[in-house]
C-alpha positions in Angstrom: 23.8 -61.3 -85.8 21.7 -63.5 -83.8 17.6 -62.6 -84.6 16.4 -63.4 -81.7 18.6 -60.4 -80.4 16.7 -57.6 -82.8 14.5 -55.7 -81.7 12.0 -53.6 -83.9 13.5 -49.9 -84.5 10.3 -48.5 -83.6 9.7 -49.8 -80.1 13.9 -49.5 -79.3 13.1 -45.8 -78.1 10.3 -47.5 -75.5 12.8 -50.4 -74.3 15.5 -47.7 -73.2 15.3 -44.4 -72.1 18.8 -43.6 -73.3 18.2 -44.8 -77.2 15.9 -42.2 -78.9 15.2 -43.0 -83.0 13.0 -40.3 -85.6 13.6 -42.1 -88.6 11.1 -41.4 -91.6 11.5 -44.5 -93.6 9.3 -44.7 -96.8 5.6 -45.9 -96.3 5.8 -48.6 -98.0 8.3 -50.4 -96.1 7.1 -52.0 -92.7 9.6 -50.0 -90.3 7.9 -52.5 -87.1 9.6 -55.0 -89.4 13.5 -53.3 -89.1 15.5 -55.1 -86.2 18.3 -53.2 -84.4 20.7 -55.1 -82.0 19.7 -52.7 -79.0 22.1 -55.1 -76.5 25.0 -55.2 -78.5 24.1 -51.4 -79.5 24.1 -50.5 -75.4 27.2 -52.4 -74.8 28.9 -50.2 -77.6 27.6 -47.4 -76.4 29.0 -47.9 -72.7 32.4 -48.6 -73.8 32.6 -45.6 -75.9 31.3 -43.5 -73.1 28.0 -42.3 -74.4 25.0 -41.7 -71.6 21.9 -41.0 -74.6 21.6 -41.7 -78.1 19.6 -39.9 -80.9 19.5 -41.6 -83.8 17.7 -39.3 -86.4 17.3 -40.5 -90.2 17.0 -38.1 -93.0 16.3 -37.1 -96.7 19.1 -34.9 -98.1 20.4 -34.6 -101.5 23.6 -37.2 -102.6 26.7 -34.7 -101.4 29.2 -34.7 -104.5 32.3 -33.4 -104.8 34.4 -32.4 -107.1 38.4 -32.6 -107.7 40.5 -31.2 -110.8 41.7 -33.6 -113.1 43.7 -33.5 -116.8 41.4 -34.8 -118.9 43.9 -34.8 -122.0 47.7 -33.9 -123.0 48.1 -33.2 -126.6 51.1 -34.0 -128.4 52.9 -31.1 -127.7 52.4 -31.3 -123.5 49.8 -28.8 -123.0 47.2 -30.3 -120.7 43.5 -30.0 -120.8 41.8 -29.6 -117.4 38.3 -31.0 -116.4 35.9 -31.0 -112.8 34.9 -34.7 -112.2 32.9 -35.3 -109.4 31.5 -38.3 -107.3 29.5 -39.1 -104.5 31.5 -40.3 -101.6 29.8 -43.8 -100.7 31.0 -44.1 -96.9 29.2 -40.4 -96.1 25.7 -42.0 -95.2 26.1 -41.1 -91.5 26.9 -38.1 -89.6 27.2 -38.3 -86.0 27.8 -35.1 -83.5 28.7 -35.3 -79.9 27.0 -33.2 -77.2 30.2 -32.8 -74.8 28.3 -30.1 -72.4 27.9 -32.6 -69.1 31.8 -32.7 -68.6 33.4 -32.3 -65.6 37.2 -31.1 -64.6 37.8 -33.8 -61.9 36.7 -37.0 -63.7 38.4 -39.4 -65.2 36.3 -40.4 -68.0 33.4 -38.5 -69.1 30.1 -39.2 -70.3 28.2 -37.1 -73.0 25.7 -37.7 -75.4 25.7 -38.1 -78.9 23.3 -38.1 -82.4 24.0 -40.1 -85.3 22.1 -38.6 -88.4 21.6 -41.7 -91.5 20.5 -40.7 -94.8 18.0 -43.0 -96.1 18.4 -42.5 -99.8 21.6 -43.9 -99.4 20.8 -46.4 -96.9 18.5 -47.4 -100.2 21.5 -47.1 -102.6 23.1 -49.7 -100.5 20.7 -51.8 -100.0 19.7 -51.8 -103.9 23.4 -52.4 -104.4 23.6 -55.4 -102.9 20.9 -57.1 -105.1 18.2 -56.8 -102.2 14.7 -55.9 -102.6 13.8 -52.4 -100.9 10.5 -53.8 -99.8 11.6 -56.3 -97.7 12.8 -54.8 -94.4 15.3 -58.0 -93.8 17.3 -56.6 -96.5 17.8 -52.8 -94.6 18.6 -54.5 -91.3 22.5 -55.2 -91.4 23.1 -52.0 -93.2 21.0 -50.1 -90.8 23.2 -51.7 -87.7 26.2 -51.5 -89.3 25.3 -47.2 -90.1 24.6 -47.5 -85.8 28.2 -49.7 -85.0 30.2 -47.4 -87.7 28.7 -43.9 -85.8 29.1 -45.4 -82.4 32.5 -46.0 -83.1 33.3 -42.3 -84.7 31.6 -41.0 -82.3 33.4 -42.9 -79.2 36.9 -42.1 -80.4 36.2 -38.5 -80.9 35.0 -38.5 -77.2 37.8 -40.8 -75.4 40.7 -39.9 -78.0 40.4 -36.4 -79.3 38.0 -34.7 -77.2 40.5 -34.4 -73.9 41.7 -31.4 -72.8 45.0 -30.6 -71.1 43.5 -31.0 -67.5 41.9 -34.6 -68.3 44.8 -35.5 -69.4 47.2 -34.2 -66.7 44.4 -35.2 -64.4 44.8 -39.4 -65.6 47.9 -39.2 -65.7 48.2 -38.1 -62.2 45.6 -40.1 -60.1 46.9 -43.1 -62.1 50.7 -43.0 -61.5 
């Protein structure tokens, strides 16, 4: 990721109307300091159809969950059951698509879509990887990577399994 190509998270909102970002990152970290590749981060976003972008960050609680397991067989095959559970580490996103501007003729639609990123884990990552939490260099690539990984959830869902019947019929038709 080229530097010269990030821009400061804070003033991304003021370079584009259709990039929006509310994220409450601890005050002790220099947020004017966190770069987001807004070009490559537009780009993405045209190709996966998207007209506005919210990006909103978030405190909540580390989601666990649980799953059955044998804990121990004793010698004469009865089993002895337990609840582990674990936090899944790939669930620091959620994104949500705002489908309402479509329209029964077109071929491809554009909508709009919010990407919600939990900083606690954003931190958990960021401490995992040996990096300091006070220095904002260290948040970057896991911040854009949290932006490309929603963009790219979120464009599928809208080009692959967001059509209807008609939009399908309807491509199929006007490009035959």
């Amino acid at each position: 990721m080229a530097k010269e190509r990030l821009l400061p998270i804070t003033y991304a909102g003021g370079y584009t109307p259709r990039f929006s970002v509310d994220i409450p990152f601890p005050s002790w970290l220099d947020a004017d300091s966190i770069g987001v590749d807004l070009p490559l981060t537009i780009v993405t976003m045209n190709m996966a159809g998207i007209t506005n972008l919210d990006i909103k960050g978030q405190n909540k609680p580390e989601v666990r969950k649980s799953v059955p397991m044998i804990a121990s067989v004793s010698p004469d095959g009865s089993a002895t059951a337990a609840r582990g559970g674990f936090a899944d580490p790939n669930d620091f996103f959620l994104t949500d698509l705002d489908s309402r501007n479509r329209s029964f003729l077109h071929n491809v639609n554009w909508c709009n879509a919010s990407i919600q990123i939990d900083i606690d884990s954003l931190a958990k990552r960021v401490e995992q990887n040996k990096g300091s939490l006070r220095h904002p260099a260290e948040w970057v690539p896991h911040l854009n990577t949290a932006l490309r990984d929603g963009l790219r959830k979120v464009g599928t869902k809208h080009l692959l399994w967001n059509l209807k019947w008609h939009n399908i019929l309807w491509a199929s038709w006007i490009n035959t």
